[in-house]
C-alpha positions as a Markdown table, in Angstrom:
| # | Residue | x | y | z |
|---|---|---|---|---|
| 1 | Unk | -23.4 | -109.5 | -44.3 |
| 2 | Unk | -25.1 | -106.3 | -44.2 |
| 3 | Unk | -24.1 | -102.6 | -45.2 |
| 4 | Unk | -23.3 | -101.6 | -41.6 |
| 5 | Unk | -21.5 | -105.0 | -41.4 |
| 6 | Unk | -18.2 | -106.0 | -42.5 |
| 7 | Unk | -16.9 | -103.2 | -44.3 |
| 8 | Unk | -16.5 | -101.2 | -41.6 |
| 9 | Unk | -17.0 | -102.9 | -38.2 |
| 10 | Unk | -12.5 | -102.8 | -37.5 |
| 11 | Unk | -12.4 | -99.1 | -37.8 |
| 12 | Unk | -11.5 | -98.9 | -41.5 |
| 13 | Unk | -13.2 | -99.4 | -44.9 |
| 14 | Unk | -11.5 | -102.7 | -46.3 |
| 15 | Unk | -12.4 | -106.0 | -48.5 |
| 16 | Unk | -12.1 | -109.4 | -48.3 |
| 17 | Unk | -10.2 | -109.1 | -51.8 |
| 18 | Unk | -8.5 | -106.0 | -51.2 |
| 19 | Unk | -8.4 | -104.9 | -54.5 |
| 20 | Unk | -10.3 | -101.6 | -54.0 |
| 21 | Unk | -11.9 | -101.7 | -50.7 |
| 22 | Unk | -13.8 | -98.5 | -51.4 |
| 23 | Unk | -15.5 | -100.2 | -54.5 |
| 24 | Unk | -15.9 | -103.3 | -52.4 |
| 25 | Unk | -17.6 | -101.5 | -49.6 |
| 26 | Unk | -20.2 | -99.6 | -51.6 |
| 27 | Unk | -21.0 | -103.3 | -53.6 |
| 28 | Unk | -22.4 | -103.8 | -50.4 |
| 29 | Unk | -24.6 | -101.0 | -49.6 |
| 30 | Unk | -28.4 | -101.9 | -51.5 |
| 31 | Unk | -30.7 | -100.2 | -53.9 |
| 32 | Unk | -27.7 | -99.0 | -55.9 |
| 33 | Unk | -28.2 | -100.6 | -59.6 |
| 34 | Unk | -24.5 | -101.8 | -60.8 |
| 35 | Unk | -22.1 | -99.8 | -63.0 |
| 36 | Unk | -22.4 | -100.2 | -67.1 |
| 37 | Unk | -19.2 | -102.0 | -68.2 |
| 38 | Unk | -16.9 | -99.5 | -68.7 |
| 39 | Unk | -18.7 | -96.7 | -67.5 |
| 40 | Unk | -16.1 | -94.3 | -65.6 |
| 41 | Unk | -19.4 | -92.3 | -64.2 |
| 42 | Unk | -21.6 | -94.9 | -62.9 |
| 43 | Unk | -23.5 | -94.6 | -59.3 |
| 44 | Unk | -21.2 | -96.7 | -57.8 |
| 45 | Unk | -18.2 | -95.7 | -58.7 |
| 46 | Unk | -19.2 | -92.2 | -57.9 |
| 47 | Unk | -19.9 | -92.9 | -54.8 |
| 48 | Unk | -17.1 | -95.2 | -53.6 |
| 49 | Unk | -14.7 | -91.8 | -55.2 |
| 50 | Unk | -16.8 | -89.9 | -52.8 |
| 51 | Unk | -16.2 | -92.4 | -49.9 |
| 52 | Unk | -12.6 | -91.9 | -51.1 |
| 53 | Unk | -12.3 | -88.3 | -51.2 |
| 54 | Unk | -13.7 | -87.6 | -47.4 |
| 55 | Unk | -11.4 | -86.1 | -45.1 |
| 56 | Unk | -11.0 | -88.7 | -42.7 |
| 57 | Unk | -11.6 | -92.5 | -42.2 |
| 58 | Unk | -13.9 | -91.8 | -39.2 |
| 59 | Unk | -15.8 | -89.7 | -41.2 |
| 60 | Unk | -16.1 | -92.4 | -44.1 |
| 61 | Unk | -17.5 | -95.1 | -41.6 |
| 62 | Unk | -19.6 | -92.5 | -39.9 |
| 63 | Unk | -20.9 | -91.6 | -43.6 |
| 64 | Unk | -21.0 | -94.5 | -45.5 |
| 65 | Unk | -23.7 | -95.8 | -42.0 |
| 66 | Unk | -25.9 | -93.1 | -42.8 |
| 67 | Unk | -25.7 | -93.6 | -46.7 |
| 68 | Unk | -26.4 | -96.8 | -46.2 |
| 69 | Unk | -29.5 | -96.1 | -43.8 |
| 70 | Unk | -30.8 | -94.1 | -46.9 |
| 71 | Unk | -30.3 | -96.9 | -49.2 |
| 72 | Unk | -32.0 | -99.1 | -47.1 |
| 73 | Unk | -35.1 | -97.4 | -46.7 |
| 74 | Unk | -35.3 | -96.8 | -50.5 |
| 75 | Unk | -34.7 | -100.6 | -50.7 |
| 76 | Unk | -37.8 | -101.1 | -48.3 |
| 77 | Unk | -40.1 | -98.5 | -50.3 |
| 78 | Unk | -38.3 | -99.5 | -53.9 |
| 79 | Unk | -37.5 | -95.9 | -54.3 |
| 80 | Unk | -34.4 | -95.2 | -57.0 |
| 81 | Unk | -33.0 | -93.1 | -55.0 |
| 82 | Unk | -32.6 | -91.0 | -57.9 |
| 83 | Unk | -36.0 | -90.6 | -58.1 |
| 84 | Unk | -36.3 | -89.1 | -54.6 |
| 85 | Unk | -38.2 | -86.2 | -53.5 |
| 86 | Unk | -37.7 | -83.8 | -50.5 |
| 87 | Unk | -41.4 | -85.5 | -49.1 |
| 88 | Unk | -39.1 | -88.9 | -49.0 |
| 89 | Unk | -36.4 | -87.4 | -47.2 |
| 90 | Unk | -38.8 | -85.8 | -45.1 |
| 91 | Unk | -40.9 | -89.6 | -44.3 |
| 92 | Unk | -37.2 | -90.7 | -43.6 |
| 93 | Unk | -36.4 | -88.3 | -41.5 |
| 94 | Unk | -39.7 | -89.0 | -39.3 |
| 95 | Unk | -38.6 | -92.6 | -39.0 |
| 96 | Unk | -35.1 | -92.9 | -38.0 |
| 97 | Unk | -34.5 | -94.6 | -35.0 |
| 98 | Unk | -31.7 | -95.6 | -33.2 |
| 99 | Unk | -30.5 | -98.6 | -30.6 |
| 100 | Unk | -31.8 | -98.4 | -27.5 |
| 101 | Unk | -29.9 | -98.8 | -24.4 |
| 102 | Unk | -31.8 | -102.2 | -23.0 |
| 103 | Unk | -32.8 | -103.6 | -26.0 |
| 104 | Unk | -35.3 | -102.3 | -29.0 |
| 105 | Unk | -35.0 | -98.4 | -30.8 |
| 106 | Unk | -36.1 | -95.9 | -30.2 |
| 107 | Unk | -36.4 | -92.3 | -32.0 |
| 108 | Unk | -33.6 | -91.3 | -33.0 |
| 109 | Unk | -32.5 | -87.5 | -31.4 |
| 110 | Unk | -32.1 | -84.3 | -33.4 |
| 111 | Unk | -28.2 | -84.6 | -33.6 |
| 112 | Unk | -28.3 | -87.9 | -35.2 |
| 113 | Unk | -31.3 | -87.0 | -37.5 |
| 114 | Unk | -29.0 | -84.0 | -38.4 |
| 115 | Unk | -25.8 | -86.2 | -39.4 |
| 116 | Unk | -27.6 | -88.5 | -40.8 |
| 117 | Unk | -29.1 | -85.4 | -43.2 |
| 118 | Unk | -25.6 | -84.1 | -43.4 |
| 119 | Unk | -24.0 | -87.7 | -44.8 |
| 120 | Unk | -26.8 | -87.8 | -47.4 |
| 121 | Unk | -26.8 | -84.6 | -49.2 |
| 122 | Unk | -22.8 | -84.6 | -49.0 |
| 123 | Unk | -23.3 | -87.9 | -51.2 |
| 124 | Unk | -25.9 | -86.1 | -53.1 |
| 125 | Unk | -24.1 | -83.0 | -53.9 |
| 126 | Unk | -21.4 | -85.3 | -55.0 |
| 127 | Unk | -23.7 | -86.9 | -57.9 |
| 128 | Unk | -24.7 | -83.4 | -58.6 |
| 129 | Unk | -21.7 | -82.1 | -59.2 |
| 130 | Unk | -21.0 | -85.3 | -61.8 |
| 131 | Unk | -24.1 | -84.1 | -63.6 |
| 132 | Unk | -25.5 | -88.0 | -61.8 |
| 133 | Unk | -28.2 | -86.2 | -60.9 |
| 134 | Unk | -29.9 | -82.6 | -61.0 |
| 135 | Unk | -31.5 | -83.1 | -57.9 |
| 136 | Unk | -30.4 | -83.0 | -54.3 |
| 137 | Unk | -34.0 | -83.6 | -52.0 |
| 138 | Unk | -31.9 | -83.2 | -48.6 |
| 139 | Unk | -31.7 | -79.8 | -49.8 |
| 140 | Unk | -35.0 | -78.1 | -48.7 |
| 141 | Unk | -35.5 | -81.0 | -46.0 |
| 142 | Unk | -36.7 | -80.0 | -42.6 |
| 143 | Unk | -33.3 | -80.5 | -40.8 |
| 144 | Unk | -33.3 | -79.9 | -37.0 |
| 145 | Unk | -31.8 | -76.1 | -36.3 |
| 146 | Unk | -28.5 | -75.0 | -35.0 |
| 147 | Unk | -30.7 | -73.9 | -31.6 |
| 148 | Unk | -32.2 | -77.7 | -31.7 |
| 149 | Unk | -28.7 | -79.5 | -31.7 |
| 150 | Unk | -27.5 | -77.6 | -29.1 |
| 151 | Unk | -30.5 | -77.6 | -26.9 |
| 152 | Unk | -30.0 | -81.2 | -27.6 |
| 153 | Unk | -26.1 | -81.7 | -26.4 |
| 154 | Unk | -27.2 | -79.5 | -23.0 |
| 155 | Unk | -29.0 | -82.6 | -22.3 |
| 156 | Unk | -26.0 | -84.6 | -21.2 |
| 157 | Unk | -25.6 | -83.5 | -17.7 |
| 158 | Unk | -22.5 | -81.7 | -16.6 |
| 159 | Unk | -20.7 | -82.4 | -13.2 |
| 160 | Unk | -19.7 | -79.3 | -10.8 |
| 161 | Unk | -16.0 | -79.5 | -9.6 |
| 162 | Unk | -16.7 | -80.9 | -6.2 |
| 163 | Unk | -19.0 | -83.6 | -8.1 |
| 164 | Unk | -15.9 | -84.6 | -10.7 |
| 165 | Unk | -13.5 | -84.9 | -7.7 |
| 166 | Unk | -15.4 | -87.3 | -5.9 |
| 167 | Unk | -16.3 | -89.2 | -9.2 |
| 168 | Unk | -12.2 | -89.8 | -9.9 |
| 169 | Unk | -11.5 | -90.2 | -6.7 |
| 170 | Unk | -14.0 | -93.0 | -6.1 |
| 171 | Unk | -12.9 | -94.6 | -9.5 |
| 172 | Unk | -8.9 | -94.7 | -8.3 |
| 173 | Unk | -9.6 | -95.9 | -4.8 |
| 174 | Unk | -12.1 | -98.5 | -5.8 |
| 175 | Unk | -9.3 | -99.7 | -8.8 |
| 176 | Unk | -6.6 | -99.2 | -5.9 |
| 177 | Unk | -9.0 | -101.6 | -3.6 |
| 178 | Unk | -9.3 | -104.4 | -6.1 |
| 179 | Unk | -6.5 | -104.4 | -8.0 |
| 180 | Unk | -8.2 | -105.9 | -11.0 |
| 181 | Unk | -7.6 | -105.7 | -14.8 |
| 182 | Unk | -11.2 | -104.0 | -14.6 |
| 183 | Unk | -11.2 | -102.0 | -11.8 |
| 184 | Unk | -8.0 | -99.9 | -13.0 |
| 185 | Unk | -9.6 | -100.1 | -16.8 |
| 186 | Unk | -12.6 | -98.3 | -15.2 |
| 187 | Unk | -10.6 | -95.5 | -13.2 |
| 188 | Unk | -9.0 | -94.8 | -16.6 |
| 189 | Unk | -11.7 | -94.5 | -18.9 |
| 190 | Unk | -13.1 | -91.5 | -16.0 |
| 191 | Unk | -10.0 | -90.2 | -16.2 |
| 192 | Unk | -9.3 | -90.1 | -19.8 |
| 193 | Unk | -12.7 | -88.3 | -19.7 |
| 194 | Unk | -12.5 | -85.8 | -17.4 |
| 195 | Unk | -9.0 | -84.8 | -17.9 |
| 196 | Unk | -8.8 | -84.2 | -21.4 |
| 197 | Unk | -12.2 | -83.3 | -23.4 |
| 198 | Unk | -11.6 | -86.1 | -25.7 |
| 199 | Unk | -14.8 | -87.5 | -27.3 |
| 200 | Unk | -16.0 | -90.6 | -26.8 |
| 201 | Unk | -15.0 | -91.7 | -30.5 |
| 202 | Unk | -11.2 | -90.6 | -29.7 |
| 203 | Unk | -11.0 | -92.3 | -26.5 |
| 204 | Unk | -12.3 | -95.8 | -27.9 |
| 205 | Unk | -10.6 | -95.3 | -31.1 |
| 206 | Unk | -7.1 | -95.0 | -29.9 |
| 207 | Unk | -4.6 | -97.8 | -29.4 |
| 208 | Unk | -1.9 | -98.5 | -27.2 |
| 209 | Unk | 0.5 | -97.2 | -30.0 |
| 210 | Unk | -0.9 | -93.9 | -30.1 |
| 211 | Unk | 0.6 | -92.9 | -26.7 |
| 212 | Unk | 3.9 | -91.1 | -27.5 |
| 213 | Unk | 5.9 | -88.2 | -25.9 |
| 214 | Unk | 6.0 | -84.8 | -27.6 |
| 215 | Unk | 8.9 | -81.9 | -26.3 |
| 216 | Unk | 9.0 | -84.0 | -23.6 |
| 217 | Unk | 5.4 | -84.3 | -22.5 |
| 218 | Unk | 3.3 | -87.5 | -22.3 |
| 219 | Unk | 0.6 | -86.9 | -24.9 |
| 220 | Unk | -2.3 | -89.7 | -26.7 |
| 221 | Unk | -3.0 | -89.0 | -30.4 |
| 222 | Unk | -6.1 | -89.5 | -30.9 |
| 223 | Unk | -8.9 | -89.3 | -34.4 |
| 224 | Unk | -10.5 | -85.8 | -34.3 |
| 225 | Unk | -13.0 | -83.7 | -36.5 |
| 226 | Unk | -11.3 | -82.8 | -39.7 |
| 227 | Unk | -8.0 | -81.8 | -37.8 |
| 228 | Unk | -5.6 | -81.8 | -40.6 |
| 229 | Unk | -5.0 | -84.2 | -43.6 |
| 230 | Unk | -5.7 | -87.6 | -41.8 |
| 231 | Unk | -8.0 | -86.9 | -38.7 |
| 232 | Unk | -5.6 | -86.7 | -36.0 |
| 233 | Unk | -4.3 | -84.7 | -32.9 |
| 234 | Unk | -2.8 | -85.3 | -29.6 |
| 235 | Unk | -3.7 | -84.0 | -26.3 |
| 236 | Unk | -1.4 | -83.7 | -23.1 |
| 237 | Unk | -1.4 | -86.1 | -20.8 |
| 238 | Unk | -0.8 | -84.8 | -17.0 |
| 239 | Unk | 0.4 | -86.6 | -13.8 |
| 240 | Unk | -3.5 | -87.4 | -12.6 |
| 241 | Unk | -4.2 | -89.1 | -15.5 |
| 242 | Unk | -0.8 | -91.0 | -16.2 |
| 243 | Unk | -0.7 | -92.4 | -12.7 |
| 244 | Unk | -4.0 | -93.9 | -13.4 |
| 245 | Unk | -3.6 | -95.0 | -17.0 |
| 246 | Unk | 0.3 | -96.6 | -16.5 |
| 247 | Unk | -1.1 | -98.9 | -13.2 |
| 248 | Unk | -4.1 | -99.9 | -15.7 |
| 249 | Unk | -1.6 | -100.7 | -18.7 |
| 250 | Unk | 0.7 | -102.1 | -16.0 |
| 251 | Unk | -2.1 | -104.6 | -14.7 |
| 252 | Unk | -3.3 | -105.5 | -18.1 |
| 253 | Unk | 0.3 | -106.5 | -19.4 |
| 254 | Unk | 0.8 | -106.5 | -23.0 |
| 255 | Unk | 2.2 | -103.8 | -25.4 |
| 256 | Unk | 0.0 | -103.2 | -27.8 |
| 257 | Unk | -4.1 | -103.4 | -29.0 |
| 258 | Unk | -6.3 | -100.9 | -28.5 |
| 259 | Unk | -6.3 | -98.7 | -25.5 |
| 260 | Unk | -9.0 | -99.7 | -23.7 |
| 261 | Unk | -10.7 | -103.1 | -24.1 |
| 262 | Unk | -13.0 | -105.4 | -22.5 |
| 263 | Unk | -12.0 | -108.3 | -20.3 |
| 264 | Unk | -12.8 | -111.6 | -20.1 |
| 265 | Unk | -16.4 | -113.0 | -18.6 |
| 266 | Unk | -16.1 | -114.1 | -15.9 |
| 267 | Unk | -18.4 | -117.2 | -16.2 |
| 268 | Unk | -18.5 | -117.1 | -20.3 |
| 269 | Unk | -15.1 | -118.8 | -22.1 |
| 270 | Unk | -16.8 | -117.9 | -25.5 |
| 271 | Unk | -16.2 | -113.8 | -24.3 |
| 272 | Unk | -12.2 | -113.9 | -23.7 |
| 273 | Unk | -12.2 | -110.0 | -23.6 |
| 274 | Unk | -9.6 | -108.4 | -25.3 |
| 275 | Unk | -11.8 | -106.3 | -27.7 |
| 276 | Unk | -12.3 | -102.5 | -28.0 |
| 277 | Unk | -14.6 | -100.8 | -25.8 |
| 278 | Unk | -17.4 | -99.3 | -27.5 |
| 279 | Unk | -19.4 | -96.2 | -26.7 |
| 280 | Unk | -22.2 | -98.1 | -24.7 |
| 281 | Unk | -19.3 | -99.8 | -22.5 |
| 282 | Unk | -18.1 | -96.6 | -21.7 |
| 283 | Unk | -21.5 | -95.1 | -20.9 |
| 284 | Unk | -22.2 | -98.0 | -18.4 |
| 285 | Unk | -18.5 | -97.5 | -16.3 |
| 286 | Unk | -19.4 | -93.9 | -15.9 |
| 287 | Unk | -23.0 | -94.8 | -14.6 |
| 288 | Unk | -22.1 | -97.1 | -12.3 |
| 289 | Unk | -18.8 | -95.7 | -10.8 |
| 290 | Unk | -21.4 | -92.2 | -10.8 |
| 291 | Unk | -24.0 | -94.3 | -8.8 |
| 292 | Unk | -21.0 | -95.7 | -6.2 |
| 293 | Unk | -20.1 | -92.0 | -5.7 |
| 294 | Unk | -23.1 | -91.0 | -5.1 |
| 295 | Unk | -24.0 | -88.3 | -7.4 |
| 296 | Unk | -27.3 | -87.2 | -8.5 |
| 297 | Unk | -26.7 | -87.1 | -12.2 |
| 298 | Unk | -25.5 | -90.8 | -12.4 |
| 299 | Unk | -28.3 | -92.3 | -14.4 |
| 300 | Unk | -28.3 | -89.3 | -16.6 |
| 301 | Unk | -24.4 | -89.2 | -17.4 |
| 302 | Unk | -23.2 | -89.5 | -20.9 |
| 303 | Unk | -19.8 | -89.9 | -22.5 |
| 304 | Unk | -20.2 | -86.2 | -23.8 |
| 305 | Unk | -21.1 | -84.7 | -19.9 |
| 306 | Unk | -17.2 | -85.5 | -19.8 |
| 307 | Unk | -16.2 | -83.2 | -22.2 |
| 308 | Unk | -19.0 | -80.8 | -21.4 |
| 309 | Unk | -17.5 | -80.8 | -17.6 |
| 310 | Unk | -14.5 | -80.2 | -18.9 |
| 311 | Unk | -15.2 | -76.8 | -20.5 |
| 312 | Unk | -17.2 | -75.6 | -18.3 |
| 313 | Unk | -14.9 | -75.9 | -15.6 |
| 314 | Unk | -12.0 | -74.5 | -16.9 |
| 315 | Unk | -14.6 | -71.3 | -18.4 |
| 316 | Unk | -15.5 | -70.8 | -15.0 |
| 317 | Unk | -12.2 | -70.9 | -13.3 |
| 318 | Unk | -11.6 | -68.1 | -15.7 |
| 319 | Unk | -9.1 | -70.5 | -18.1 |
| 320 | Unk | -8.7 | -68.0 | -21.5 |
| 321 | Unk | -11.2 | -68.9 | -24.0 |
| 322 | Unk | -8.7 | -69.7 | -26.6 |
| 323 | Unk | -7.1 | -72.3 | -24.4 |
| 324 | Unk | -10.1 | -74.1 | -23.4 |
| 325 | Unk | -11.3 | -74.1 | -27.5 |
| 326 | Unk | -7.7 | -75.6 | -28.3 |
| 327 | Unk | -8.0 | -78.4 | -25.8 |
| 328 | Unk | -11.8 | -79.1 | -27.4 |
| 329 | Unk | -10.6 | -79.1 | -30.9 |
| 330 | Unk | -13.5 | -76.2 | -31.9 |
| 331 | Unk | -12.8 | -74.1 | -35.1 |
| 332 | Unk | -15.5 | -71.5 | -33.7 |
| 333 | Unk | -14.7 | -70.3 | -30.1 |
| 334 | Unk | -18.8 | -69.6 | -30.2 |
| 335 | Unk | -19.0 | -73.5 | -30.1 |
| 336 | Unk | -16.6 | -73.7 | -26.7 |
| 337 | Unk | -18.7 | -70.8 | -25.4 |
| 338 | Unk | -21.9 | -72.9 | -26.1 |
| 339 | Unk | -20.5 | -75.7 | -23.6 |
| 340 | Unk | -20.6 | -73.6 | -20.9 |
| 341 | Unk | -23.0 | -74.5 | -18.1 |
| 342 | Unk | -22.2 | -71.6 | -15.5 |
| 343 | Unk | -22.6 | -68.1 | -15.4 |
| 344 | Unk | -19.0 | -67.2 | -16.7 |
| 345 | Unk | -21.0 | -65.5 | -19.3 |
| 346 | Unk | -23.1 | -63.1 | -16.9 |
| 347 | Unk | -20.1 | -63.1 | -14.9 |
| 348 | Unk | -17.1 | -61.9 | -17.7 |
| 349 | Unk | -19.3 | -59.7 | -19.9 |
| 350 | Unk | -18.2 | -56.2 | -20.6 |
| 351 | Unk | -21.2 | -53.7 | -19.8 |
| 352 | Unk | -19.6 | -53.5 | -17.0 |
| 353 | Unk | -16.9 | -52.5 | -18.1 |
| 354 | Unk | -18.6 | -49.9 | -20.6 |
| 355 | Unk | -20.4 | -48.1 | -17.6 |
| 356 | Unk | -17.5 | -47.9 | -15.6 |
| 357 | Unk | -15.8 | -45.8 | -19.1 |
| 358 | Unk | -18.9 | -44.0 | -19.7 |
| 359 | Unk | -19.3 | -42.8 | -16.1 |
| 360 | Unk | -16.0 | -40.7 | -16.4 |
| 361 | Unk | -17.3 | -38.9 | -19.2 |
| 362 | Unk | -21.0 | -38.5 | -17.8 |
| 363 | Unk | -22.3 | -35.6 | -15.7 |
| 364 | Unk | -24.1 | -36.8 | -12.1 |
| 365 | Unk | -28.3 | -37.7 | -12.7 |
| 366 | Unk | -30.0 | -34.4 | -11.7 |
């Protein structure tokens, strides 16, 4: 069992002893030298209380991944990781690579290389601030910029109205055609992501359990970006969406297990379905229910040109801005605004405005 393995691979941190599965998880992780008896400030324990302390539990798997990435190249180099410089962070920065999609890696993009930066100097600062260390070498890294990362999320392509219409509708009357376990699984994941913004993370994440009603309105709780104590927040689920998702739970049977799962092979007994979808699965239903439909983008569609189709469209259907950044989950509204692929911008500013003031006050050219 490996660092990325085990500890992590159910959605929470946990042990096989379950006595501390914090302290457990970071036994795992290498090139970490073990804890003096008795030593309340060792590296370890340090760093499972900084495991401990993050603000969520998908921010402890997400970070404790990317720690352990770290460790691992400082295993492969023998680097104390202690010892390291900013020219190591740098040389691991170069070499990150990720999964990819038909087998292999393959670079890994700037938002990833920027997380992965992110998770290791927050583990960093930590020892630093538990005089561990008096050195943080993420700290004058080269990290990708702010222009970068977005640059790098305009990448997933976004769908016009007209394009996400025919994509939903093609999903439903395919499901609707079929009738199978699959068919309405699929109709609900493009639902799920073109109704609501969700991330992909929120939408695999959640489990049957986490659909509830709230002042009388269906709603899904799902994990979020540091919203509140544990993680979580619910978004509203409309009649579009629940006609879709209640034939799909209908079909499936069963009351409870994660949301959306996989079901069984059809010419493999050792693949009885039944797990959680992962982010890959979901990429591949929108690709292929993109290519039935017929749309351009197909082989280009991400998870994400959901939620960037989302914002946009309700930006350019003149939605309020503060709406639209509520249903995203954004602390900044200059992050919603970033999302948007039409001219809403051009088309809302307020020089126009301005002139139209000024030219009451102004005397006629000539």
């Amino acid at each position: 069992m490996t660092a990325l393995e085990g500890p992590v691979n159910d959605g929470v941190l946990h042990a096989p002893g379950g006595l501390d599965p914090f302290a457990e998880a970071v036994a795992l992780l290498p090139a970490l030298p073990p804890d003096a008896p008795g030593d309340r400030y060792g590296i370890r324990g340090l760093t499972a209380a900084w495991l401990r302390n993050l603000k969520s539990d998908a921010t402890r798997r997400g970070y404790y991944r990317d720690l352990a990435g770290w460790l691992d190249y400082c295993n492969r180099t023998m680097l104390d990781p202690l010892d390291a410089r900013r020219a190591d962070i740098d040389d691991w920065s170069a070499s990150m690579t990720v999964a990819a999609p038909h087998g292999g890696t393959r670079p890994a993009g700037v938002s990833t290389r920027a997380r992965r930066l992110a998770a290791v100097s927050s583990w960093y600062t930590y020892l630093q601030s538990n005089d561990v260390t008096d050195r943080n070498p993420t700290r004058l890294a080269s990290r990708p910029s702010a222009s970068e990362i977005s640059a790098n999320a305009r990448k997933a392509p976004t769908l016009s109205a007209p394009e996400t219409a025919l994509l939903l509708d093609t999903a439903e009357s395919r499901a609707a055609e079929l009738g199978t376990e699959a068919a309405w699984r699929d109709a609900a994941v493009i639902a799920l992501l073109f109704y609501t913004a969700l991330r992909v993370s929120a939408i695999t994440g959640a489990d049957l359990s986490d659909l509830s009603t709230e002042a009388g309105y269906r709603i899904l709780w799902h994990s979020t970006k540091g919203k509140g104590p544990d993680g979580r927040d619910y978004v509203r689920l409309d009649g579009e969406l629940c006609r879709v998702l209640d034939t799909y739970i209908a079909v499936r049977g069963g009351s409870g297990g994660p949301l959306l799962v996989t079901t069984p092979h059809p010419y493999d007994a050792s693949k009885p379905g039944g797990k959680r979808l992962t982010q890959r699965d979901v990429t591949n239903i929108m690709r292929k229910l993109a290519g039935l439909a017929g749309l351009p983008a197909a082989a280009r569609l991400s998870p994400h040109s959901g939620r960037r189709t989302v914002i946009t469209t309700l930006l350019g259907n003149d939605v309020p801005l503060a709406k639209v950044q509520d249903l995203a989950g954004h602390a900044d509204p200059r992050t919603t605004r970033r999302y948007d692929d039409t001219n809403h911008k051009l088309a809302a500013s307020p020089v126009t405005d301005l002139t139209r003031i000024l030219a009451r006050h102004r005397s006629s050219p000539g």
